[in-house]
C-alpha positions, 0 to 999 in steps of 0.5 A, a space after each residue: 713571240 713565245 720561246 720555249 725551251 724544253 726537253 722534247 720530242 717532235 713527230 711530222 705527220 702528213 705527205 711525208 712523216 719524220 721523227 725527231 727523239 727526245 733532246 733539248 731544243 728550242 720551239 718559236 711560236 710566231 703571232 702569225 701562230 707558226 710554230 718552228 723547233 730548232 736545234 743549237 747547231 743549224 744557224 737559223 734554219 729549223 729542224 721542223 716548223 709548220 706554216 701558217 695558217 695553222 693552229 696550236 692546241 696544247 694539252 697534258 700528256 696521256 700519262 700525265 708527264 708533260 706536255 703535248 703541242 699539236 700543230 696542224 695545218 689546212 691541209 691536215 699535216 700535224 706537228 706533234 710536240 711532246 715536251 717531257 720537261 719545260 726548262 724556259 717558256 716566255 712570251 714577247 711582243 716585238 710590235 710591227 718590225 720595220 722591215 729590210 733595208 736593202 743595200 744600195 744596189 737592191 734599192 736602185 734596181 726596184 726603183 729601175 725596174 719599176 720605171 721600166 716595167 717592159 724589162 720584164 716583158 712586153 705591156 706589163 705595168 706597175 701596181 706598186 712598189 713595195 705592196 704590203 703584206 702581212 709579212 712585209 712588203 713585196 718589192 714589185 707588184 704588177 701586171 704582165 701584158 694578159 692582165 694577170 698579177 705577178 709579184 716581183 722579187 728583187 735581188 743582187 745575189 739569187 739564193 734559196 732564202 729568196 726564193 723561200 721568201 717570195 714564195 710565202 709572199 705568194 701563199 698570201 697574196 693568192 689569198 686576196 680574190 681581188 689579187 688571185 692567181 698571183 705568179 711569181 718571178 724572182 729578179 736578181 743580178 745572179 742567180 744560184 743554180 739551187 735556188 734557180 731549180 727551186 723557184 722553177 719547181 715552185 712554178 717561179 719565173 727566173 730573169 737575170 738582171 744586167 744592173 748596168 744596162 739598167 742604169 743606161 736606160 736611166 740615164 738615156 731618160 735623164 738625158 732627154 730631159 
C-alpha cells in the first residue's frame, strides 16, 4: 500500500465531473491499484476514489510545479490528481490480511444457511462457504433452482457498508466465465431502509432472516438424530 500526503487538487472526469481545489489531503494507492483521496474529517469514507481495474500514470506537471496522478478506469472515467507539493510518500506491504472475524451470531447464520440452502428458495445448492476472491471471501456461493450463480452475503445488521461490500464481490466474481452472470443477494437479520434501496437499485435481492427460526430447523435436525 502507498500513502502519500500532499497539497492537491482532484478533478472527476466521466459520467458525472467534480471538483476538489487545492488542500492538503491523503491519496491511498491500493496493490489492487485503486487510488482513494480522502480528507481529515470523513472517518473512512473518501472524498474520491477510482476502483479497480484501473490504471495509474504519473507525471510531471505542464509547468513544471509538481505532480500529476491520472487515474483511469475500463470505462474511460479519469481521476486526475494534481499535487502541488508532496509533504509524505511512503510505501508498504501489509501481505494477505486475514480477513473479517464475524461475531457469533453472523458465523452461526452462514453455517445455518448453508445447511439449509431451500431458506432462500425452493432447489438452491450450495457451492461453497466462504468462496475466495481476491478481496476476501464470499460467505455463500451457490446455485438458485435455474442453475444460476448467486453470491450471499450475510449480516446481523444490514447497512450500506454491506451492501458496498458485496457489490465489489460481484464485480469480480461476474469476471470468471465459469461463474458469470453472477446475482447477488444480501442476507441479514434487519435490513436498514437506505441500504435495502441501494441493493435493489444495484439489481441486489434483499431477504430477512429470523435467526431464531433458523436455529429451530437446527435443532429439529439434531433431534432427529
Amino acid at each position: 500500500m502507498r500513502l502519500v500526503i500532499a497539497r492537491c487538487s482532484v478533478d472527476y472526469v466521466g459520467r458525472l465531473t467534480a471538483h476538489l481545489p487545492m488542500a492538503p489531503r491523503l491519496v491511498l494507492v491500493k496493490a489492487d491499484n485503486s487510488v482513494s483521496v480522502h480528507a481529515d474529517d470523513r472517518a473512512y469514507k473518501p472524498l474520491n476514489w477510482m476502483s479497480p481495474p484501473c490504471t495509474l500514470k504519473e507525471a510531471e506537471a505542464e509547468d513544471g510545479g509538481g505532480r500529476v496522478w491520472t487515474v483511469v478506469n475500463k470505462a474511460g472515467e479519469k481521476l486526475i490528481i494534481t499535487m502541488e507539493e508532496v509533504l509524505h510518500d511512503s510505501s508498504h506491504e501489509l501481505g494477505v490480511d486475514p480477513g473479517l472475524i464475524k461475531d457469533g451470531v453472523e458465523a452461526h447464520l452462514q453455517e445455518l444457511l448453508a445447511d439449509r440452502m431451500e431458506t432462500l428458495g425452493e432447489g438452491w445448492s450450495l457451492i461453497r462457504r466462504e468462496y475466495p476472491t481476491a478481496i476476501g471471501p464470499v460467505d455463500i456461493l451457490g446455485r438458485d433452482a435455474e442453475g444460476g450463480t448467486v453470491a450471499v452475503e450475510i449480516k446481523r445488521r444490514g447497512e450500506i457498508d454491506g451492501v458496498e461490500q458485496l457489490t465489489r464481490y460481484l464485480e469480480l466474481l461476474n469476471r470468471d466465465p465459469h461463474l458469470a452472470p453472477v446475482q447477488g443477494l444480501f442476507a441479514a437479520q434487519e435490513i436498514k431502509p437506505q441500504a435495502r434501496t441501494l441493493a435493489t437499485d444495484r439489481g441486489i435481492r434483499c431477504v430477512t432472516l429470523d435467526y431464531n427460526a433458523l436455529r429451530g430447523i437446527e435443532d429439529d435436525k439434531l433431534r432427529l438424530f
